[in-house]
N, C-alpha and C positions, 0 to 999 in steps of 0.2 A: 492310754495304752494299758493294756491287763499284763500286771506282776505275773510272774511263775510262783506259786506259793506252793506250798511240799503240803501232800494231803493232811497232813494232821493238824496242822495252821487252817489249814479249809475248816475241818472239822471244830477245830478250836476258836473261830471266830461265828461257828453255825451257831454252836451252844452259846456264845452267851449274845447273839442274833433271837435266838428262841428265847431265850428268857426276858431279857429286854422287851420284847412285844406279845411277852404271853397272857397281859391284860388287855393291850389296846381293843378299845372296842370304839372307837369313832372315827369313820373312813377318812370323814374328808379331813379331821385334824392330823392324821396319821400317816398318810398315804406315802409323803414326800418322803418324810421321817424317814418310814419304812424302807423304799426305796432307797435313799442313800445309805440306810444299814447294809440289806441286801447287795447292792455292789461291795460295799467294806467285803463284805464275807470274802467275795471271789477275785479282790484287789483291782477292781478297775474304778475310776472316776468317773463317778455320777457326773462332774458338770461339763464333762468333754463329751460326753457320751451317751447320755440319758435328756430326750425330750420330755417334757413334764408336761402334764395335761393335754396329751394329743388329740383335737377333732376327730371323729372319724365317721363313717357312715353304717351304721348297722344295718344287719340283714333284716329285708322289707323295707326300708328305703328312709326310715329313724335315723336320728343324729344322735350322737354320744360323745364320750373322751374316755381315752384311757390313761391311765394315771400316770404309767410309764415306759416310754418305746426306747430302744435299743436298736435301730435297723439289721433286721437277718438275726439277732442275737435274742431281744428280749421282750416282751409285750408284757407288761403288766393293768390289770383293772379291778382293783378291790371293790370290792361292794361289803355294806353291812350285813353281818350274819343271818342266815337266811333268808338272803333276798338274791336268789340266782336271778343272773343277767345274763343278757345271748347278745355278743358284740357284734 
C-alpha cells in the first residue's frame, strides 16, 4: 500500500535515488536494484506490488520482458545506453 509521504521526503529520497545510480551502467545486473529504489522514493512496496521480469509481446508480433510492472501504475524496461527499444 503507497505511504503519504510530505513532498520534500519525495524529493529527498529522489536525490540520494540519483546519486546511488548515477554510475550504473549494467541493465541486467541493476534493473531490480533499481526498481526497488525507485518505489523507496514514492513509499510503496516493491514485493506486494511490482511484477519482476514481465513477458510481453512487442509491437510486430516479438516477445520481450519488462523489467517492471505495477498494473495501471507503472511499466518499467531499461535497456543499456544507447540501445533504444520499442516494447
Amino acid at each position: 500500500m503507497p505511504v503519504n509521504l510530505q513532498h520534500a521526503e519525495i524529493l529527498s529520497r529522489a536525490h540520494h535515488f540519483a546519486k546511488e545510480f548515477a554510475d550504473a551502467r549494467y541493465e541486467l545486473g541493476e534493473a531490480q536494484n533499481f526498481i526497488r529504489g525507485l518505489c523507496d522514493v514514492f513509499g510503496f512496496s516493491h514485493k506486494r506490488l511490482v511484477s519482476f521480469e514481465q513477458r510481453v509481446k512487442k509491437f510486430g508480433g516479438g516477445r520481450g520482458r519488462i523489467d517492471g510492472f505495477y498494473p495501471g501504475r507503472l511499466l518499467i524496461a531499461s535497456v543499456e545506453p544507447h540501445q533504444p527499444q520499442l516494447i
